[in-house]
TIVEXGU-269138 format. One line per 4 residues: number of its first residue (from 1); their letters; for each residue x, y, z of C-alpha. Coordinates in nm, 3 decimals, decimal comma. Layout:
<batis>
NUM> A> X:Y:Z | ...
</batis>
This chain:
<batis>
1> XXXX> 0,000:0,000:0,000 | 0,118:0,360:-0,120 | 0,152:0,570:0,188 | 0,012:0,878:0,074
5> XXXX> 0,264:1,192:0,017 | 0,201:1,484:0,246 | 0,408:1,840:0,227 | 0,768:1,905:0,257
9> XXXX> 0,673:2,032:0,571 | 0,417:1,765:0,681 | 0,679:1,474:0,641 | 0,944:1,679:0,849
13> XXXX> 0,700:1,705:1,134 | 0,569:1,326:1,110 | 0,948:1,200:1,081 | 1,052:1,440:1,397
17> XXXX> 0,927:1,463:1,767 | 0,832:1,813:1,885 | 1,080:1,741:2,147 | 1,309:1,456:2,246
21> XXXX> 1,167:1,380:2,569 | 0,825:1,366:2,513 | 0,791:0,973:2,459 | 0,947:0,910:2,759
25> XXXX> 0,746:1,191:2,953 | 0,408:1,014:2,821 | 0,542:0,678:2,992 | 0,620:0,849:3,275
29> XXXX> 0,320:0,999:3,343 | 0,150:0,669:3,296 | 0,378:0,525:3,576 | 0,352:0,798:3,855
33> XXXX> 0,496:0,771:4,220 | 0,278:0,730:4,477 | 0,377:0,628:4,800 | 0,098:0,415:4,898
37> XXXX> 0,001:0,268:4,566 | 0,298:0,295:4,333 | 0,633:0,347:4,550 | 0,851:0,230:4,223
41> XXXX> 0,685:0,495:4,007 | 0,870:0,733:3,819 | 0,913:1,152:3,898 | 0,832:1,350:3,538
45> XXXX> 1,099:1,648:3,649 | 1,095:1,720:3,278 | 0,804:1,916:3,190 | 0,780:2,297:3,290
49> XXXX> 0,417:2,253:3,481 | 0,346:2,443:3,819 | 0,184:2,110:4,016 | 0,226:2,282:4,346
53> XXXX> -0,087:2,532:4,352 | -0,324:2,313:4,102 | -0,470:2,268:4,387 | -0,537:2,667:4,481
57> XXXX> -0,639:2,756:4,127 | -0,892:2,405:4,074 | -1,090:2,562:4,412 | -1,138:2,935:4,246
61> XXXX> -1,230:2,826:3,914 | -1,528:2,574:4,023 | -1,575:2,862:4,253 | -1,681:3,084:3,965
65> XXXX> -1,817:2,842:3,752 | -2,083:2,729:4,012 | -2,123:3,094:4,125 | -2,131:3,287:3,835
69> XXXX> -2,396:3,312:3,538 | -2,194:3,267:3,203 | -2,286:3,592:2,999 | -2,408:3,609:2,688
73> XXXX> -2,132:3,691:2,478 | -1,948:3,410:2,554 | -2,140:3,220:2,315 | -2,030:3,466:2,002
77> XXXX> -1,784:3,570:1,843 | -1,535:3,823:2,024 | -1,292:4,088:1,917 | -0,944:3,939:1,747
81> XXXX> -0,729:4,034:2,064 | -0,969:3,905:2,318 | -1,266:4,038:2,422 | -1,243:4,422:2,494
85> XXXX> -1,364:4,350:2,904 | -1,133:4,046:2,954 | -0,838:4,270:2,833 | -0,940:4,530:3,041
89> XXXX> -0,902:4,290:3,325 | -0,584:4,110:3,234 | -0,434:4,513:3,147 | -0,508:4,562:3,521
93> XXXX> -0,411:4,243:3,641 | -0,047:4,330:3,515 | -0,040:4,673:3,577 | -0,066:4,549:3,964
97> XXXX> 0,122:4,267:3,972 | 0,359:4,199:3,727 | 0,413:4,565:3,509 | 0,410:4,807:3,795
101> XXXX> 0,335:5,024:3,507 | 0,017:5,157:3,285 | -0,075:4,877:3,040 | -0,347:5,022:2,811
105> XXXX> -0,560:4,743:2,700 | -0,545:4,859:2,287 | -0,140:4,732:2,363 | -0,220:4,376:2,428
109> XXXX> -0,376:4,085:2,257 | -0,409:3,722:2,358 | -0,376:3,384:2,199 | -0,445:3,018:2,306
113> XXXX> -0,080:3,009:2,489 | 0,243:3,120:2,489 | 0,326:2,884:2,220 | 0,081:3,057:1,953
117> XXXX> 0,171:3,428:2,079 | 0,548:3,311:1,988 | 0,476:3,202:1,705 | 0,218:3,487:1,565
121> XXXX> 0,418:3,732:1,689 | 0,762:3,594:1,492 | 0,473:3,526:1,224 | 0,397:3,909:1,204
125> XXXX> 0,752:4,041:1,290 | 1,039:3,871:1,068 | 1,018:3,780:0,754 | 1,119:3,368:0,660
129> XXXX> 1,505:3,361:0,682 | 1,593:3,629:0,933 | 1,780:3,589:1,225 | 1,676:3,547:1,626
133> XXXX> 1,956:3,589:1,867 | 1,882:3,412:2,175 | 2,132:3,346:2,506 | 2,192:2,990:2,541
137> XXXX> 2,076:2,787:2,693 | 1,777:2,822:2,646 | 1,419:2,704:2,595 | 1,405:2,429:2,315
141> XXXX> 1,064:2,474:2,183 | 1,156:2,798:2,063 | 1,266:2,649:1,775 | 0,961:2,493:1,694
145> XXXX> 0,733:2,792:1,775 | 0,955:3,062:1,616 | 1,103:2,824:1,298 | 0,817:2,591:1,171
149> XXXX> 0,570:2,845:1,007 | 0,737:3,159:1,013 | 1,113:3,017:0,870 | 1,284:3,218:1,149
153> XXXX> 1,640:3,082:1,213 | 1,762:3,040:1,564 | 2,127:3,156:1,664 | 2,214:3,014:2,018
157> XXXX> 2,453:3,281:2,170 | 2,732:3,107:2,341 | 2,768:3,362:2,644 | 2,924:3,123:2,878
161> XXXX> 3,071:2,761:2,865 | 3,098:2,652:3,298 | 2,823:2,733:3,478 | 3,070:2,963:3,697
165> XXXX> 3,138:3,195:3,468 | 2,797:3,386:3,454 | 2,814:3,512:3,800 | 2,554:3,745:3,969
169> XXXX> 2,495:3,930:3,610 | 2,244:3,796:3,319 | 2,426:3,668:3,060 | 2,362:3,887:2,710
173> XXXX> 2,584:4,250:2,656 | 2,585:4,448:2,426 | 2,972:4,373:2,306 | 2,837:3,999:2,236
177> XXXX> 2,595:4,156:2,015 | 2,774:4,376:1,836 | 2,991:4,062:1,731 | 2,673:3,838:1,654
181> XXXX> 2,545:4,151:1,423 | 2,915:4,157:1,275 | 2,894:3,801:1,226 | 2,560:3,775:1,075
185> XXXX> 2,611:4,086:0,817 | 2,896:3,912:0,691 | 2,676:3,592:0,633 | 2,456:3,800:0,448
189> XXXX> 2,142:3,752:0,723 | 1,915:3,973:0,882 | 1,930:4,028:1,288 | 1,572:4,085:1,377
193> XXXX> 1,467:3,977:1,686 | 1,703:3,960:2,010 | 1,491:3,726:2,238 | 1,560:3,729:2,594
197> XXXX> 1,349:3,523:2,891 | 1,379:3,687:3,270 | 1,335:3,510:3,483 | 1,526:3,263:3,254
201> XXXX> 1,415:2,900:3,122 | 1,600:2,651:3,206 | 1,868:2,876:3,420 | 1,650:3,075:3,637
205> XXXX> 1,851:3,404:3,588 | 1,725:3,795:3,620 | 1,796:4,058:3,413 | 1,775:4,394:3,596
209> XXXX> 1,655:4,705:3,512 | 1,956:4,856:3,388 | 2,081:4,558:3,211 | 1,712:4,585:3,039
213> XXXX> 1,744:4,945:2,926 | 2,109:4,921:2,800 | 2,028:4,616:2,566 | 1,673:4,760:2,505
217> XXXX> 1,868:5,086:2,356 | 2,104:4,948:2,184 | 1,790:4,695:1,992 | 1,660:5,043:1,923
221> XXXX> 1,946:5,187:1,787 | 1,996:4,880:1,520 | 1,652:4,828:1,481 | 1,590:4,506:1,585
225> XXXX> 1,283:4,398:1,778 | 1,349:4,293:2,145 | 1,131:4,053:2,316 | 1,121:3,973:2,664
229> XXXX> 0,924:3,640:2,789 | 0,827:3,692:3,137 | 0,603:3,351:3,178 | 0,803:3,306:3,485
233> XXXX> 0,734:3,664:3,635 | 0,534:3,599:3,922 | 0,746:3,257:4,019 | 1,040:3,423:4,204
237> XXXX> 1,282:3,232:4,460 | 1,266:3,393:4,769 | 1,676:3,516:4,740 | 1,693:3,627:5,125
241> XXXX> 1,590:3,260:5,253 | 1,820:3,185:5,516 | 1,920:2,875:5,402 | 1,954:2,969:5,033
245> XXXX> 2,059:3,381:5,059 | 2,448:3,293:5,019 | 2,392:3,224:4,630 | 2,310:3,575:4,566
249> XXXX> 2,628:3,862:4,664 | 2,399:4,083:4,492 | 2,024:4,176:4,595 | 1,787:4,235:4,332
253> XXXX> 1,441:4,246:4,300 | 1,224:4,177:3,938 | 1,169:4,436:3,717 | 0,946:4,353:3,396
257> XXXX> 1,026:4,537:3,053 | 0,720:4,682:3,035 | 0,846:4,987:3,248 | 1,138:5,017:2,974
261> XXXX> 0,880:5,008:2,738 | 0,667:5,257:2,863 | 0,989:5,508:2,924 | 1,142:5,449:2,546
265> XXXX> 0,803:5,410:2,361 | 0,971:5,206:2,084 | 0,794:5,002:1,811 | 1,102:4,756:1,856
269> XXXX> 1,023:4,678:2,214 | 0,756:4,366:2,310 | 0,652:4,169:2,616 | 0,548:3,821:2,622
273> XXXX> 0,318:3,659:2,967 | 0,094:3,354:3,036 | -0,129:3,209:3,288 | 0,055:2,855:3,229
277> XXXX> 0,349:2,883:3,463 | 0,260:3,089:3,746 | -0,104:3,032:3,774 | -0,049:2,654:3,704
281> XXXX> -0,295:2,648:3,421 | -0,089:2,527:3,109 | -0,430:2,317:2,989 | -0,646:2,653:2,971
285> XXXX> -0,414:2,766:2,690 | -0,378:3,147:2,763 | -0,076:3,382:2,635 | -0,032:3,762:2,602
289> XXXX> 0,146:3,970:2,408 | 0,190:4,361:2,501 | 0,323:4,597:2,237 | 0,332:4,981:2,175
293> XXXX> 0,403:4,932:1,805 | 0,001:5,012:1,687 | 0,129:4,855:1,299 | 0,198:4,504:1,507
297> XXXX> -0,142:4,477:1,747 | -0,296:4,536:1,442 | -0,124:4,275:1,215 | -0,126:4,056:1,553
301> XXXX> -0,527:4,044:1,588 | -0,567:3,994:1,147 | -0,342:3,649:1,178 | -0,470:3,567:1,555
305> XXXX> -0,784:3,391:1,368 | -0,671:2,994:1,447 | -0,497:3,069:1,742 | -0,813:3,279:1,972
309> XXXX> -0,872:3,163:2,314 | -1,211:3,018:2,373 | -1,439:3,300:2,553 | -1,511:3,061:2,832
313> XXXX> -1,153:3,080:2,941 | -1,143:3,447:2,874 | -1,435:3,500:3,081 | -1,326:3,271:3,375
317> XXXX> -0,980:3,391:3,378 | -1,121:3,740:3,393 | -1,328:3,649:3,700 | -1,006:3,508:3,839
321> XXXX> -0,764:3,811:3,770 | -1,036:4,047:3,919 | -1,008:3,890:4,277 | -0,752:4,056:4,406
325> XXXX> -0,738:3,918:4,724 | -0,707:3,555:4,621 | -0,431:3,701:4,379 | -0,248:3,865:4,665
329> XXXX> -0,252:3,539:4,844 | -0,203:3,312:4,564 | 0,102:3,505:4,475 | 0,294:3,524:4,829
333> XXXX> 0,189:3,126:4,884 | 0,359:3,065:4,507 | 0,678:3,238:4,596 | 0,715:3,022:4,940
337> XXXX> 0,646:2,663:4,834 | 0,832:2,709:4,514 | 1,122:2,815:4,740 | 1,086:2,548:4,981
341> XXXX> 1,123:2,267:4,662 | 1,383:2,469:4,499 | 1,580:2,487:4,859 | 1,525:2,096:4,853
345> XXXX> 1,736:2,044:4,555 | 1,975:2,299:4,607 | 2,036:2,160:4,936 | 2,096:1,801:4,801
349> XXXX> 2,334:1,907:4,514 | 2,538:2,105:4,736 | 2,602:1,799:4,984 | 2,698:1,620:4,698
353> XXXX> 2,930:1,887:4,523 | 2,756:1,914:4,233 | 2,723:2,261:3,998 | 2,441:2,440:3,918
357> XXXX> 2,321:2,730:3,831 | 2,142:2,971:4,148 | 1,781:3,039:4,037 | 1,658:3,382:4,109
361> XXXX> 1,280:3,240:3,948 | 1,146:3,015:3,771 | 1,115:2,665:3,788 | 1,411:2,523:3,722
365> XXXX> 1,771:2,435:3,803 | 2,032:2,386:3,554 | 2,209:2,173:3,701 | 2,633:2,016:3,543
369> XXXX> 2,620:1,594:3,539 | 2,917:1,648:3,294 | 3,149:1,490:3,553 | 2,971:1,139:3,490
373> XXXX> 2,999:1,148:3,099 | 3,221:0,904:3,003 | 3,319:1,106:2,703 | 3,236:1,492:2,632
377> XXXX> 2,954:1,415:2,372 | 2,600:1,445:2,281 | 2,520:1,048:2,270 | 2,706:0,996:2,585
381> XXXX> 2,475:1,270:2,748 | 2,145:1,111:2,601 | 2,297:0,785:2,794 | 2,321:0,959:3,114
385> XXXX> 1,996:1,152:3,076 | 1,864:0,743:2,976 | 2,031:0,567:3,259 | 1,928:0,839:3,520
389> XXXX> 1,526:0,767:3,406 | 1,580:0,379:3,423 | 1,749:0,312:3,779 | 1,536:0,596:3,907
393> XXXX> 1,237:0,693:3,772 | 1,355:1,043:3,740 | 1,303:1,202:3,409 | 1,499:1,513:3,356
397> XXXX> 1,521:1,729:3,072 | 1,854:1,645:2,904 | 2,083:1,907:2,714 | 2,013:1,887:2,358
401> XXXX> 1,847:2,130:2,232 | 1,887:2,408:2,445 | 2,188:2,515:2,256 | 2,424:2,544:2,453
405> XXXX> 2,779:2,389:2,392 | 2,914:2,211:2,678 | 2,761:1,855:2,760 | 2,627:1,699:3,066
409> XXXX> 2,407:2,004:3,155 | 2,062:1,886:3,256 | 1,670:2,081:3,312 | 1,551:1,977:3,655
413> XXXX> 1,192:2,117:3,672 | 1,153:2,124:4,111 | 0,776:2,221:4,056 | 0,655:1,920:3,900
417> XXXX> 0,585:1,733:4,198 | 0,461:1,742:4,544 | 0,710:1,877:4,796 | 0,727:1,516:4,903
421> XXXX> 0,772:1,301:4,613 | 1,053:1,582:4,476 | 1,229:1,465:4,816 | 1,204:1,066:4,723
425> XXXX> 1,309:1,146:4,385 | 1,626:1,344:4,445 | 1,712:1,099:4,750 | 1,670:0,843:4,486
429> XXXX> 1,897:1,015:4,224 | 2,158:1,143:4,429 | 2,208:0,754:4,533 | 2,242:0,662:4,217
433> XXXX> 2,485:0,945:4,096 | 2,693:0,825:4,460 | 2,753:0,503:4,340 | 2,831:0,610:3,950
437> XXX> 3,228:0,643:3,864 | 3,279:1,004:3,861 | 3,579:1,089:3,555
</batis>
């Protein structure tokens, strides 16, 4: 039997998984820990999913769904960008908690994720071929979101190579820059987006507000668009922790772009957010993009079409955003048990000497196995990252495709599971790493 003969495109995407670890995760996930009923399950540390305040979030939306009459216009169609109320709400919601700034509502529309606002965003801003500069490591599906429909190419700036050398600063100048713009000219490519993530995925670093302008002016200058993805805003590591304070010399508090924005009113300058991360609601499918450039919102809502959130979500997640005393409490409780299961793992990879990377927010460590590679290569990694999974039942995110070059470096996603289980699971793996020949 002929198998019939799809696109280019379409035999790409059947041939290659969206990501590497995704097989494994749906195994995993099949085979969960549970002390009572499964105590040789496995721990999916792999997957970038907020599993400590499900709970929190579950309880307010059946709240508002029993509560709450479902308006009318929820069963019609709504504006392009979102409904004009629900942006109202969200514009506040971020101007209070995330911004500190004025977010007009005309400045933001929102898409079924962050996923689809990456991608019709690149979509609208670059044309197939040009250039996005982005600090490795960094997030994988990038590729994927920014590459597969739009043709944007993805240039992994090497900033560091051991995890010592970033320090207390974020890892992107503007000197690096000016040699990737160099570089690319002479390649005969376009430079168009610099694309930076704060607080960072998969190293939990901060850029502050200074280190924001200076790279903001200088986009400005060469006009290039600068993104910033601050998914991770509201998931911040509490840095003056007593047990955890002596990773950070330097105090700092967040700062989001939008304040840059606002002060240098640039059509180059964009902010991405979503509800997935902090408000552990990846299945609800909510992202946001915030722009001053009137040419982009516009372009934005005409090729937003496939990618609209349904207007039940809207309207829920306004409801949500509106409370602002569950927010206030939803946000200080986030901040302390993500601390508490990122001071778990710290604490357990400092006993046992191993590097990593201090997280500032987030919810990950990026944490060095390179000292148990056999060899310094990519399929003795993938062994490691294999081996780990199979005496342990801890699935990590390994280092391929975050672009950075040295090997060994490994995701470990702390929010994933129960404050509990994340303690069997690094007892479990730091037992096995004991008893493998370091080189």
């Amino acid at each position: 039997m002929t198998i019939p003969s799809l696109s280019k495109r379409g035999n790409a995407l059947a041939a290659n998984p969206a990501r590497i670890d995704i097989e494994i995760f749906m195994e995993a996930m099949q085979n969960l820990f549970c002390p009572d009923t499964n105590p040789d399950g496995a721990f999916p540390l792999n997957v970038a999913e907020n599993q400590l305040m499900t709970s929190e979030i579950k309880a307010r939306l059946s709240l508002i769904l029993q509560e709450s009459e479902v308006p009318d216009w929820v069963l019609n169609y709504t504006d392009l960008l979102g409904n004009t109320d629900v942006r109202v709400a969200i514009a506040k919601f971020m101007e209070r908690y995330l911004c500190k700034c004025p977010i007009p509502e005309d400045t933001i529309g929102l898409s079924a994720g962050a996923s689809a606002i990456i991608e019709t965003s690149s979509f609208v801003l670059a044309n197939p071929g040009d250039v996005v500069v982005i600090p490795a490591p960094s997030y994988p599906m990038y590729t994927n979101d920014l590459g597969i429909k739009s043709g944007i190419e993805r240039y992994d700036l090497q900033t560091h190579y051991h995890l010592g050398e970033l320090g207390a600063k974020a890892p992107v100048t503007t000197t690096l820059l000016e040699g990737v713009l160099r570089e690319l000219q002479e390649q005969g490519k376009c430079f168009k987006i610099l694309l930076i993530t704060s607080p960072d995925n998969p190293t939990g670093c901060r850029y502050t507000e200074k280190e924001l302008r200076t790279l903001a002016r200088w986009c400005v200058e060469h006009e290039i668009h600068m993104i910033v993805n601050e998914i991770y805003g509201l998931s911040l590591i509490d840095t003056e922790d007593e047990f955890l304070k002596a990773d950070y010399p330097s105090a700092s508090s967040f700062v989001s772009f939008a304040k840059i924005m606002q002060e240098l009113a640039s059509n180059y300058l964009h902010l991405w957010y979503a509800f997935s991360k902090d408000f552990a609601m990846s299945g609800l499918r909510v992202g946001v993009v915030h722009s001053l450039n009137e040419n982009f919102i516009r372009g934005f809502a005409n090729v937003n079409v496939p990618h609209l959130v349904s207007n039940l979500t809207q309207w829920a997640l306004a409801e949500l955003v509106k409370d602002t005393n569950f927010i206030d409490s939803y946000v200080l409780k986030n901040k302390k048990r993500i601390t508490q299961s990122y001071a778990l793992v710290v604490k357990h990879f400092r006993t046992h000497k191993i590097p990593y990377i201090p997280s500032r927010g987030s919810f990950f460590v990026w944490v060095d196995f390179s000292e148990y590679l056999v060899e310094d290569t990519t399929s003795e990694q993938e062994k490691l990252w294999l081996e780990i999974y199979k005496n342990t039942g801890v699935l990590l995110t390994p280092g391929e495709g975050f672009g950075h070059q040295k090997k060994g470096l490994f995701r470990l996603v702390f929010t994933a599971v129960p404050l509990g289980h994340l303690k069997v699971a690094m007892d479990r793996m730091m037992m096995y790493l004991r008893h493998r020949k370091r080189t």
